[in-house]
C-alpha positions in Angstrom: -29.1 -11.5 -1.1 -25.6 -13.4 -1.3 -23.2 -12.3 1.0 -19.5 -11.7 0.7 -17.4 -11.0 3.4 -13.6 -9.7 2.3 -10.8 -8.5 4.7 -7.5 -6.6 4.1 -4.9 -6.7 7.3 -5.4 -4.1 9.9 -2.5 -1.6 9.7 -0.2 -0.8 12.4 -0.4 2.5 13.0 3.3 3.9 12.2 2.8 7.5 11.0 4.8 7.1 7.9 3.1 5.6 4.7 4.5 5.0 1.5 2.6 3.9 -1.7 3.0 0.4 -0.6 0.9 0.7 1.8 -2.2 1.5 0.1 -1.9 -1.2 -2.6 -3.4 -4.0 -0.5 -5.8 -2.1 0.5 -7.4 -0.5 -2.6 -6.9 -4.2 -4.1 -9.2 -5.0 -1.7 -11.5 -2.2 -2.3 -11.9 -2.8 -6.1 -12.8 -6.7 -5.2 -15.4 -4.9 -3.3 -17.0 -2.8 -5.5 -16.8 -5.2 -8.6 -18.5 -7.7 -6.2 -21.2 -4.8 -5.1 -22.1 -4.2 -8.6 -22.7 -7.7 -9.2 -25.6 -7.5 -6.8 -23.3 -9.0 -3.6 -24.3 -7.3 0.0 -20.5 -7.0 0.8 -18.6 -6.3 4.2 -15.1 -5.3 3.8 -13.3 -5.2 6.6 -9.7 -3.3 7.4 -8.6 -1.2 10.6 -5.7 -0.9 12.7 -3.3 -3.0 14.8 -2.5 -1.4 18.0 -0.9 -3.7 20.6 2.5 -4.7 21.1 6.1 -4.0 22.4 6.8 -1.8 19.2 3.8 0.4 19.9 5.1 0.5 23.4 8.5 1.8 23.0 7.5 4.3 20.5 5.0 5.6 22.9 7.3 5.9 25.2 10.0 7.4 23.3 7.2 10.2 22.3 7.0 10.4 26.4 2.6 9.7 26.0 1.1 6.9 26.9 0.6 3.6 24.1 -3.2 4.9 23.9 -2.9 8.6 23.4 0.1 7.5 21.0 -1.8 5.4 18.6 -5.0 7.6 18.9 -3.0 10.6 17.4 -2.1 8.3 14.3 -5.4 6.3 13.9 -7.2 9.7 12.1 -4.2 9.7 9.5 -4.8 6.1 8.2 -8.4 6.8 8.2 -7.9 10.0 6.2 -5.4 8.6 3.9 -8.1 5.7 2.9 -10.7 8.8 2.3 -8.2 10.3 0.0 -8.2 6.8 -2.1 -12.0 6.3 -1.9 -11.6 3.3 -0.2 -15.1 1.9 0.4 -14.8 -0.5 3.8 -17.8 -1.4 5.2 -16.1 -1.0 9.1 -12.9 0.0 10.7 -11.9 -2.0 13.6 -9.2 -0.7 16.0 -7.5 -3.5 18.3 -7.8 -1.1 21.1 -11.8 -1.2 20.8 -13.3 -1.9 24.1 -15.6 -5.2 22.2 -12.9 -6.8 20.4 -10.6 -6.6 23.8 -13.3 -8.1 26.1 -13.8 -10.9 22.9 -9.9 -11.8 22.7 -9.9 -12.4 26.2 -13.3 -14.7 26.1 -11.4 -16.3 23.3 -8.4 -17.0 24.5 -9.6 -18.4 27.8 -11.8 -21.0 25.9 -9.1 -22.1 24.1 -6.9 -22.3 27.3 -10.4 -24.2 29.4 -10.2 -26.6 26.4 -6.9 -27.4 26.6 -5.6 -26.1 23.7 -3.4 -23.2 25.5 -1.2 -24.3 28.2 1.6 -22.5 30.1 5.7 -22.8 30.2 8.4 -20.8 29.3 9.7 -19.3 26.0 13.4 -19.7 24.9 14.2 -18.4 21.5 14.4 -15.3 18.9 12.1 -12.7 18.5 11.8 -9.5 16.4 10.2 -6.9 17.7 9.2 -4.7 14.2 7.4 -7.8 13.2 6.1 -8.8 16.6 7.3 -12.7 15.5 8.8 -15.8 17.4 11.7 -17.6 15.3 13.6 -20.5 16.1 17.5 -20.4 15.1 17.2 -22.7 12.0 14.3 -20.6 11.0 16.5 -17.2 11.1 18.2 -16.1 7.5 22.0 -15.4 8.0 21.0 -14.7 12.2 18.1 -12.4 11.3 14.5 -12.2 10.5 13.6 -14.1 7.7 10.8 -11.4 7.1 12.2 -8.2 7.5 16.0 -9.0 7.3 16.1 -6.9 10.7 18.0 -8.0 14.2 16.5 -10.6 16.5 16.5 -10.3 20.5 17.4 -13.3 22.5 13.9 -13.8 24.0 13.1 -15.9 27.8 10.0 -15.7 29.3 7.0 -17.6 31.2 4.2 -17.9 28.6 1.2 -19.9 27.2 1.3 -21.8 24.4 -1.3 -22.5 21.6 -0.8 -26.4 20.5 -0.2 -25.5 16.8 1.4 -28.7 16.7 -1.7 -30.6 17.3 -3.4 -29.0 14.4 -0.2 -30.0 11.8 -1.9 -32.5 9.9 -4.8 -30.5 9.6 -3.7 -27.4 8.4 -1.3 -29.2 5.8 -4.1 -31.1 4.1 -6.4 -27.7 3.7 -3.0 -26.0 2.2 -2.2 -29.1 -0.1 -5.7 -30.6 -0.7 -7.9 -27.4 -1.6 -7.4 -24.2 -3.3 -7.1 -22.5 0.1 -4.1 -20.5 -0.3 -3.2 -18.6 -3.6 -0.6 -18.0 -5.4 0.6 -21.8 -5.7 4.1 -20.3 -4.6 3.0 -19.6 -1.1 1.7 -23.1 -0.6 4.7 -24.6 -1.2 6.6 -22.1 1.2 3.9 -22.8 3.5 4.2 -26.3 3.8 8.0 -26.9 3.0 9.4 -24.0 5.0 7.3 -24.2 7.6 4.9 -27.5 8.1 7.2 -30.2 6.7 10.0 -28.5 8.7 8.7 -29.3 12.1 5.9 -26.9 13.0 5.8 -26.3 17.2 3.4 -24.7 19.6 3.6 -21.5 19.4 3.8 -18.7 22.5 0.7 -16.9 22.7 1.4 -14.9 25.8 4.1 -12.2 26.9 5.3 -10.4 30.2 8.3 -9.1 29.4 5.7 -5.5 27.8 2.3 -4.5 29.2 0.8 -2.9 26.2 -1.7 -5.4 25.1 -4.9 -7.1 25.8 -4.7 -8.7 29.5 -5.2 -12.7 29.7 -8.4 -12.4 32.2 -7.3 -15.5 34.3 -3.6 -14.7 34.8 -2.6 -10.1 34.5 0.7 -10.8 34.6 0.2 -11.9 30.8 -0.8 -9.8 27.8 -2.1 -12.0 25.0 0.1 -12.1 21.8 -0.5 -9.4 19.3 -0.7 -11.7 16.5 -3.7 -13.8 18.5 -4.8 -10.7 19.3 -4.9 -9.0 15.5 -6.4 -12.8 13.4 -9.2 -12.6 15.5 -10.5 -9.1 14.9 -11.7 -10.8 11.6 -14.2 -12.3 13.8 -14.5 -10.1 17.1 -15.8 -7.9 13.9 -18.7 -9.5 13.2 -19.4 -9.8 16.8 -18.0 -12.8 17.8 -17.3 -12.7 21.4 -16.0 -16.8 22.0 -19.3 -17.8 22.4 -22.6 -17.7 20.6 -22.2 -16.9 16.7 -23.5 -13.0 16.7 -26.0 -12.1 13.4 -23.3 -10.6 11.7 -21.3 -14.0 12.3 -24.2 -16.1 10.8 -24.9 -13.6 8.2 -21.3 -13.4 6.7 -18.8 -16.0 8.5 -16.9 -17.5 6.6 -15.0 -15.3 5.4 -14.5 -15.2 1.6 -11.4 -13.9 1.0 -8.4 -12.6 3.3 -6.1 -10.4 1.2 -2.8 -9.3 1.8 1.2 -8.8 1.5 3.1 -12.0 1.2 5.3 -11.3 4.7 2.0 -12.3 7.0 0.7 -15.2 5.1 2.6 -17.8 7.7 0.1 -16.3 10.3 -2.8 -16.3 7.8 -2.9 -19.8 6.1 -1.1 -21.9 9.3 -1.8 -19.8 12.7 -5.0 -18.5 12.2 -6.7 -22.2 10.1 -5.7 -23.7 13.6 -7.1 -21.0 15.5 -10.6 -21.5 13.6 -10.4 -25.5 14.2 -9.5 -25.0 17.6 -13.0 -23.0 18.1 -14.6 -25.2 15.5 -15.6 -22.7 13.7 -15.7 -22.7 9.7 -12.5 -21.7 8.0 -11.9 -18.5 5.3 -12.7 -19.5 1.7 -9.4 -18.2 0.8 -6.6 -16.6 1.3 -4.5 -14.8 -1.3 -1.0 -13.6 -0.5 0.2 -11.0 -3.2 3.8 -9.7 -3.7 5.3 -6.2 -2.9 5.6 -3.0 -4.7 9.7 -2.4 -4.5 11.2 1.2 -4.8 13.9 0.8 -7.1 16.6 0.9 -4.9 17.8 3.6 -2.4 19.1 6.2 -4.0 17.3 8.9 -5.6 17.7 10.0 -9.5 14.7 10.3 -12.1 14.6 7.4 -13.6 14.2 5.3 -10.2 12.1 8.0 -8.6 11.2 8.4 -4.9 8.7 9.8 -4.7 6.2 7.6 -2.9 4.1 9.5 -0.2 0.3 8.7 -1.3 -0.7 11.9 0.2 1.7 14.0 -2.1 1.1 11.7 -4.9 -2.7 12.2 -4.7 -2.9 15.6 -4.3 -0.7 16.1 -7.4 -2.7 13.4 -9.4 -5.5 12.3 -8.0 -6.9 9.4 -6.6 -8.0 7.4 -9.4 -4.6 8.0 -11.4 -3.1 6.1 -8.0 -5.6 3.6 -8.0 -5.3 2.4 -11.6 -1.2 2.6 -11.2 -1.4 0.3 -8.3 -3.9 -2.1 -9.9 -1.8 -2.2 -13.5 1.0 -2.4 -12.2 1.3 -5.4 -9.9 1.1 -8.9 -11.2 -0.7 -11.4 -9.2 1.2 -12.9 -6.6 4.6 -11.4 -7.8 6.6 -8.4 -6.4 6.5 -5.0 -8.7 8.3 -2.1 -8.9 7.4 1.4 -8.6 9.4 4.3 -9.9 7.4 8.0 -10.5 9.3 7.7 -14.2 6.4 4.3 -14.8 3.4 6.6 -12.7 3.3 9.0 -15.2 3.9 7.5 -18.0 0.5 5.1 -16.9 -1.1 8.0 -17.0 -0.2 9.4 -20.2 -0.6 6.7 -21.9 -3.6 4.9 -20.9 -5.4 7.1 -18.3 -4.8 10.1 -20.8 -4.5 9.5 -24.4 -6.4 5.3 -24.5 -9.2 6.5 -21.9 -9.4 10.2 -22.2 -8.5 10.6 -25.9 -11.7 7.4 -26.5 -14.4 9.4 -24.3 -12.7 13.4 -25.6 -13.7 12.2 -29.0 -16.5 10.2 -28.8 -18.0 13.2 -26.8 -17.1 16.3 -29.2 -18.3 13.8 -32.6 -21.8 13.3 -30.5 -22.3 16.9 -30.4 -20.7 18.2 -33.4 -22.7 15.7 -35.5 -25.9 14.9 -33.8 -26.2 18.0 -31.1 -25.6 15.2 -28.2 -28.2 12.8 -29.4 -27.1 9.5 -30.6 -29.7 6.5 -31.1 -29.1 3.3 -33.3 -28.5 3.9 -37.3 -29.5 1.8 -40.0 -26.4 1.8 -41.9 -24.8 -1.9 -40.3 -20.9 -2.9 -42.0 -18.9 -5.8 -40.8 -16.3 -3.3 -40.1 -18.1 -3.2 -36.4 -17.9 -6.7 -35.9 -14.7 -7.1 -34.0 -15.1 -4.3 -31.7 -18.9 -5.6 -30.9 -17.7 -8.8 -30.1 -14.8 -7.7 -27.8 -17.9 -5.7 -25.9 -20.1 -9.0 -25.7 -17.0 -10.6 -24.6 -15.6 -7.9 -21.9 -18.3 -8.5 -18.9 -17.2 -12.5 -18.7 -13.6 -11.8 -19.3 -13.5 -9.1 -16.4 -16.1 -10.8 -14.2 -13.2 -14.6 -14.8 -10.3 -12.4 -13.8 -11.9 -10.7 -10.6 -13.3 -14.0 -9.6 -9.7 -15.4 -9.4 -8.9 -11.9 -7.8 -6.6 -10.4 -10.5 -7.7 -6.9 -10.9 -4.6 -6.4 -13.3 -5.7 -8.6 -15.9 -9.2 -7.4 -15.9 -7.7 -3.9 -16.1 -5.8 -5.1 -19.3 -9.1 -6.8 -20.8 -10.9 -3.4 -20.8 -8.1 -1.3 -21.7 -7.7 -4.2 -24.6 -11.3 -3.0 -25.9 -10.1 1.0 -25.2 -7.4 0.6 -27.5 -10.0 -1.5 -30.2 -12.6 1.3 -30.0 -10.1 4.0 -30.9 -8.5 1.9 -33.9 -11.8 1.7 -34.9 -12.5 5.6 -34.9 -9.6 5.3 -37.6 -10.7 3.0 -39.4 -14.0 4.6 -39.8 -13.3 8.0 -40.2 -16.7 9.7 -39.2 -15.1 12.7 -40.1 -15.3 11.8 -43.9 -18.4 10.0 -43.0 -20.1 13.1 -42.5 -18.4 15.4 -45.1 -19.8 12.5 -47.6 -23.4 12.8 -45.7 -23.1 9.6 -44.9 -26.0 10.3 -41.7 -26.9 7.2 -41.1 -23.6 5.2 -41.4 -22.0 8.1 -39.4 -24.9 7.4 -36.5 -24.3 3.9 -36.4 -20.7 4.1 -35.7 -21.2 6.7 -33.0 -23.7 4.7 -31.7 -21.0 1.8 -31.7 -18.3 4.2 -30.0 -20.5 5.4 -27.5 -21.5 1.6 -26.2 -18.0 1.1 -26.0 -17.7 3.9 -23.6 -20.4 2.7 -21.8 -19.5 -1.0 -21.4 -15.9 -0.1 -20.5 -16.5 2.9 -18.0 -18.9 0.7 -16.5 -16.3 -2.0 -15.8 -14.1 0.4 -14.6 -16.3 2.1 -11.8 -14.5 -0.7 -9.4 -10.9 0.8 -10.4 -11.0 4.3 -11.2 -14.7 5.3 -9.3 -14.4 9.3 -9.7 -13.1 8.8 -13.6 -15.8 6.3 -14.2 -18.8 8.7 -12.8 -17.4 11.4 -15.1 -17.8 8.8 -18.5 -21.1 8.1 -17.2 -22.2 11.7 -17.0 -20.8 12.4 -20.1 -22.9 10.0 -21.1 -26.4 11.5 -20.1 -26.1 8.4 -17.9 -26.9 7.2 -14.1 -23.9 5.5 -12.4 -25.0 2.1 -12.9 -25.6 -0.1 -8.9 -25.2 -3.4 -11.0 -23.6 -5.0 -13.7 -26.1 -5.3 -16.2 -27.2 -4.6 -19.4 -23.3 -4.9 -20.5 -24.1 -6.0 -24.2 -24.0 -4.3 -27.5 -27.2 -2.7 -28.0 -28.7 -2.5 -24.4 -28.6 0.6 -24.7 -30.9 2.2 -26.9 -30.2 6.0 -27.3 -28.1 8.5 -25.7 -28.3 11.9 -24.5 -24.8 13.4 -24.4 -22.7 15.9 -23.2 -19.0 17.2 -23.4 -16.9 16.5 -20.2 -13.4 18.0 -19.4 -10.3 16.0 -20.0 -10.5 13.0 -18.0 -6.7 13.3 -17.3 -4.3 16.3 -18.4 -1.4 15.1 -20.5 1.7 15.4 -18.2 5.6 16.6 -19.1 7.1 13.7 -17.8 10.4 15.7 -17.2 8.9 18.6 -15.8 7.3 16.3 -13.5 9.8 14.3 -12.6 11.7 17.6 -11.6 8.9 18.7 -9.7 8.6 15.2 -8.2 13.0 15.3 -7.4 12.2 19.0 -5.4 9.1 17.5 -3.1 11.4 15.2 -1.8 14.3 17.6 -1.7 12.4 19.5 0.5 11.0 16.5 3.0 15.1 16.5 2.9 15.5 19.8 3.9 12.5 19.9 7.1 14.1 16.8 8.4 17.5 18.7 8.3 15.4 21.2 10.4 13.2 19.3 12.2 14.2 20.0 16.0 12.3 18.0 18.8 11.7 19.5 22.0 12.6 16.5 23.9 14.8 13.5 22.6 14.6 10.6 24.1 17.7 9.2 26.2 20.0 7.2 25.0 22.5 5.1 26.7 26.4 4.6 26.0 26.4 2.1 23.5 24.3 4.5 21.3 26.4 7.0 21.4 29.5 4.8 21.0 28.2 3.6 17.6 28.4 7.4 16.6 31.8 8.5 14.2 32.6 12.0 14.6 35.4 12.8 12.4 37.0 16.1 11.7 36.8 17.1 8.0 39.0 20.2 6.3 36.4 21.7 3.6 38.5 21.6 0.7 35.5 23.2 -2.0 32.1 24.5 -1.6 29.4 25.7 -4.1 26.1 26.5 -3.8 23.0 24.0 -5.2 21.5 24.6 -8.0 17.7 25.6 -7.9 17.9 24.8 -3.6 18.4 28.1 -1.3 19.0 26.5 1.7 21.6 23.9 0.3 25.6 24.0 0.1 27.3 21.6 -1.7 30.9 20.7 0.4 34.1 18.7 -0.6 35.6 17.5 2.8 38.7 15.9 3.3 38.4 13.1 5.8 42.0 12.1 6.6 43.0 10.5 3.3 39.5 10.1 1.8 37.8 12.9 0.4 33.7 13.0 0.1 31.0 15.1 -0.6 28.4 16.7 1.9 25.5 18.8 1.2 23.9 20.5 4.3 21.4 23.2 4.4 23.2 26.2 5.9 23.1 28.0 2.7 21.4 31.0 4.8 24.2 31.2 7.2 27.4 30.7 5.4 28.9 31.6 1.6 30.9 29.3 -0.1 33.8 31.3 0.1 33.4 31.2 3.7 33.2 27.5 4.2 36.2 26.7 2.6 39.7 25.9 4.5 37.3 25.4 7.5 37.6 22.5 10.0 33.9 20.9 10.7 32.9 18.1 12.6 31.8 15.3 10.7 28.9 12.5 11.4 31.6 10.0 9.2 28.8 6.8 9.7 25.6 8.5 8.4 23.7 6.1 5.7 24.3 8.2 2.0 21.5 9.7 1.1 20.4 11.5 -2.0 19.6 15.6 -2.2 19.2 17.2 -5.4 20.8 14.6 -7.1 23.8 14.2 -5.3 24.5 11.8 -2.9 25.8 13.7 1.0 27.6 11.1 3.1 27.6 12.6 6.5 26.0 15.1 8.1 28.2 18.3 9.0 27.4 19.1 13.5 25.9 22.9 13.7 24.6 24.3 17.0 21.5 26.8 16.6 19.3 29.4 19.0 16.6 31.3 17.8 17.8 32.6 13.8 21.2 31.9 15.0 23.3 28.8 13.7 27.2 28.5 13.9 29.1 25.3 12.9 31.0 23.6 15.6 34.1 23.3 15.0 37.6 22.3 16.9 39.3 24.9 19.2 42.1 24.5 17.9 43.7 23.7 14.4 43.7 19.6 13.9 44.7 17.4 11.6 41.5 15.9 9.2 40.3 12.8 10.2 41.0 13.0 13.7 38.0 11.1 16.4 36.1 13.1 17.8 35.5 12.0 21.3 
């Protein structure tokens, strides 16, 4: 059986996921599927990236150790790809006793061969992104991928000879179709190749929380080295002898993921591979990101983008297809919950569900269920039969080049064909005429359409797609066959529910403004039994300001929430804090508070609080602090 061997990144562990998380990886999980039910034996691959100095310092800042730290998050990840169906074959952690032992055979090969050697790093580094820079690769003094600070960095390391492998790695980026989207080669090779590409550190000292160089303890191997190879150490590659899994599925055929990690993926890792003469990935496709529409809250933006809360309102499949639609290949797109649901009212809901709802009640209404081939043929069905003959190799091109949106837009294409053509042949005046056999034949024609299309959905929308199929007296299909007009010879149907229930986009987008209203509200609340210290400078980059509350009114629709107008010295602003349950309006104004003046705006209930209003609490208890005695607005507090 043909093999194919797909990997998405493996996540670091952060606790906090947003809906652009997930897309890479359910991208990667409709590749799978599609390729599964073209008869591949597939291994997807994805997991978790657990080393490094960020992982350290968070760790340490939750006062547990980097293990116990990343072992409490690991099980939310995991669940989270449950929730989406996600079908990986194994989960690798970076942490795994196997793929520790096999970074550490690796990296000494590569240092016994020559190809790591040891000095001393001078230059940038940013720590959320675990990446060296030089200074003319920073973008206005900061990282060129996150846009975040960079930390003077100066300390013994090895280093891998990238350098030596230049000429090598730029002929595989300019010289095969290695890398996709043709915009990433160019970046690639112009940015970072063509620029002067040097050896690379591969070692640190200045952190312990990583995997130890065997040869030398005082060094923990880079977490980038580290991560690239758990798409080997996987298979059970240990820097030696190629394990079965290695022989069975290595090379890899296709690394997916988000544009930012591509450098590591299509210049650090190739060179990697040729330094361990092993075969290199068949590709590697860098897509774009899914942008939120700015910071600020309102309904037409929306916010809303915890998968958890999304799926549990939506469900998985309505998530799934979203994602998939929604993103062109290789280019950024944006979210807002406003475009969500009106995806799935308008194709999940009335193309999909409205095609299958009606298909299903003519089936029974007119033929109690059973629907086999008429006799009665018109020309009027040729266009939507060929669009069926045509769909498999339309969807099967557009998967191969690893564009699940424009396969998604070819079977939606024949969705929208196969309800024109219920208007166009009216089988309700087809059977008040007792037209029977005319009326079979285009019921017969409406029901392959269901069949062909839920079929090539099953790799987007799995859960909707069983539900076609068992409306349709059928077995969820294991392969992609039999995906012509007429394979199927009769039919056995049934009613189903409503695939998707029509959603009041206002309603929900109300509904969608108060979730995050109240993640607002618990973080207002949110009290921690032990903050970590902090030292003078942190504090010093604190405003406290005292502010006369000039106006107050309670927020609509929000129990805990006041609305405040504060005068800030010669500025005025507005405030909204949740002590709704301690104080009245009338009570709040004339009062002196003390004001956090430097907070970033943020957005409750529509209205945008900048600053944060200082309240001391015990038990049920909470009492603003205030000045003890009366002070001008605007004055420091220090």
């Amino acid at each position: 059986m043909e093999k194919f061997y797909l990997t998405t990144p493996i996540y670091y562990p952060s606790g906090k996921w947003h809906l652009g998380h997930c897309y890479t990886t359910v991208y990667g999980d409709a590749v799978a599927r599609f390729k599964r039910l073209e008869g591949l034996d597939v291994f997807y691959l994805t997991g978790t990236d657990e080393h490094g100095q960020k992982i350290e310092k968070r760790a340490a800042d939750a006062g547990v150790t980097p293990k116990a730290f990343v072992d409490g998050l690991v099980a939310e990840i995991q669940s989270l790809w449950r929730e989406l169906n996600v079908s990986y074959t194994k989960f690798i952690r970076t942490t795994d006793e196997s793929h520790v032992r096999a970074v550490q055979n690796i990296f000494k090969r590569l240092y016994e061969q020559g190809d790591i050697y040891k000095s001393k790093y001078k230059g940038k580094y940013c720590t959320p992104c675990e990446s060296f820079w030089t200074e003319s690769q920073l973008k206005d003094g900061k990282c060129p991928d996150c846009g975040r600070d960079v930390q003077d960095a100066e300390e013994e390391s090895y280093f891998f000879r990238l350098s030596k492998y230049a000429p090598r790695v730029r002929e595989l980026l300019t010289k095969s179709d290695y890398l996709k989207p043709e915009s990433r080669v160019n970046e690639m090779v112009n940015n970072f190749i063509d620029a002067g590409l040097e050896d690379i550190a591969v070692s640190r000292t200045s952190f312990t929380w990583g995997v130890p160089v065997e040869f030398d303890p005082g060094h923990i191997v880079y977490v980038w080295v580290d991560a690239l190879s758990n798409y080997i150490t996987a298979l059970g590659y240990n820097g030696d002898a190629p394990s079965a899994d290695m022989q069975a599925y290595w090379p890899a055929d296709l690394h997916l993921m988000a544009k930012e990690i591509v450098r590591f993926h299509s210049i650090i890792w190739p060179a990697m591979l040729m330094a361990l003469d092993l075969p290199l990935p068949k590709k590697v496709v860098g897509h774009g990101w899914l942008l939120f529409g700015g910071d600020k809250m309102s309904k037409s933006k929306g916010n809303v983008v915890d998968p958890f809360v999304l799926k549990a309102r939506y469900g998985a499949d309505a998530l799934r297809y979203y994602l998939l639609r929604a993103m062109p290949f290789g280019a950024d797109g944006a979210y807002t919950s406003e475009a969500l649901l009106t995806r799935i009212n308008t194709d999940l809901c009335n193309d999909l569900g409205n095609l299958v709802r009606r298909t299903g009640k003519m089936n029974v209404q007119y033929f109690n269920g059973e629907i086999s081939r008429g006799q009665a043929v018109s020309g009027e069905d040729d266009p939507v039969v060929a669009q069926m003959n045509a769909l498999y190799g339309e969807v099967k091109a557009a998967m191969d080049e690893y564009k699940p949106q424009r396969a998604l837009e070819k079977i939606f294409d024949l969705i929208g064909a196969a309800n024109k053509y219920i208007d166009v042949t009216k089988p309700w005046a087809l059977a008040k005429e007792g037209q029977t056999e005319r009326l079979r034949e285009v019921l017969y024609v409406l029901n392959e359409a269901v069949r062909i299309a839920g079929t090539l959905l099953l790799p987007f929308v799995p859960q909707t797609a069983a539900k076609i199929m068992e409306g349709l007296g059928l077995a969820v299909p294991e392969r992609n066959k039999d995906l012509a007009f007429g394979k199927q010879k009769a039919y056995r149907t049934k009613e189903i529910d409503a695939l998707f229930p029509r959603l009041n986009v206002e309603k929900e987008l109300d509904e969608l403004e108060k979730l995050a209203d109240k993640k607002e509200e618990e973080k207002v609340e949110e009290k921690t039994e032990s903050a970590p210290l902090i030292t003078i400078d942190d504090f010093c980059r604190v405003q406290l300001r005292v502010a006369e509350v000039l106006a107050c009114e309670k927020v609509e629709k929000a129990d805990k929430l006041l609305k405040l107008t504060l005068k800030v010295g010669d500025e005025q602003r507005t405030v909204v804090s949740g002590i709704a349950k301690y104080y009245t309006p009338e009570e709040m104004v004339g009062k002196r508070v003390v004001l956090v003046a430097n907070l970033q705006p943020r957005v409750m209930r529509g209205i945008e609080s900048r600053g944060m209003i200082l309240c001391a609490s015990e038990g049920d208890k909470l009492t603003l602090v205030t000045p003890e005695s009366l002070i001008g607005s605007g004055a420091e507090v220090c």
